[in-house]
C-alpha positions in Angstrom: -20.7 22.4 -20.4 -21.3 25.7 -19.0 -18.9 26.9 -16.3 -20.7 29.2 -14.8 -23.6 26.8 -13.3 -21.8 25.7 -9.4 -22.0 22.0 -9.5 -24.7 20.4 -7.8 -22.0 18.1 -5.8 -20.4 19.5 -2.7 -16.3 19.5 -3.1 -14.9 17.0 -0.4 -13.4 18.1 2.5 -10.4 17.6 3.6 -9.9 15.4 6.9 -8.2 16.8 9.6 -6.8 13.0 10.3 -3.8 12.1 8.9 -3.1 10.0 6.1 -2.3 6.9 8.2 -5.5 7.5 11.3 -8.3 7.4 8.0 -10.7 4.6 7.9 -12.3 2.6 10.4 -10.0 1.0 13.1 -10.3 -2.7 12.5 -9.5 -1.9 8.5 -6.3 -0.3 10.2 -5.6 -3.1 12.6 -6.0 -5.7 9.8 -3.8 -4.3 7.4 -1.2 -3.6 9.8 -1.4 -7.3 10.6 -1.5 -8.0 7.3 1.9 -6.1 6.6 3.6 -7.4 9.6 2.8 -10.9 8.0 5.1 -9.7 4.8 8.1 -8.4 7.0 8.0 -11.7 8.6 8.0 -13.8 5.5 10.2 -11.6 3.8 12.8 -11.2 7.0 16.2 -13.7 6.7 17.2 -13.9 10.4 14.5 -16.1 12.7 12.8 -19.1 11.0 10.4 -19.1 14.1 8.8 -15.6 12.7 9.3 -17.0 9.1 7.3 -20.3 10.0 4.3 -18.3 11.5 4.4 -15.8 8.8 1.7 -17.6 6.8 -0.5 -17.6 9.2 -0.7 -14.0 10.2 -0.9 -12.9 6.6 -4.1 -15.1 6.0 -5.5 -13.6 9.1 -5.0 -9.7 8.3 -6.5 -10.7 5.0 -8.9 -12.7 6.4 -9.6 -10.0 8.9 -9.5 -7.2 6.0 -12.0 -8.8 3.9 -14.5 -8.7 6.7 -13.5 -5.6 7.9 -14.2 -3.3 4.4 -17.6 -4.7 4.6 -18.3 -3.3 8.1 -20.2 0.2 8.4 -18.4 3.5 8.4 -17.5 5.3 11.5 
């Protein structure tokens, strides 16, 4: 390959965001969800958080799957 041809693909930029504000809003809001469903499940003291744990783990994945598919900012 020669290296002194510039590619033909711009280099990415780096976002100004950080690590944690990147992607859309409802793939962040779903994943959080999803991750407080795994605290609850995994968590030892309240079997009222543990019992609805389930639930809000099938929604933030639920709510994920949909999400990924929606358009870009």
């Amino acid at each position: 390959m020669n290296s002194s041809r510039p590619s033909s693909r711009p280099s990415p930029r780096p976002s100004s965001r950080p690590w944690w504000r990147r992607g859309p809003p409802w793939e962040r809001i779903s994943a959080s969800l999803l991750g407080l469903g795994l605290v609850m499940l995994m968590q030892p003291w309240s079997l009222t958080l543990f019992s609805y744990a389930f639930t809000v783990v099938l929604t933030g994945v639920v709510l994920f799957s949909i999400a990924v598919k929606l358009p870009q900012d």
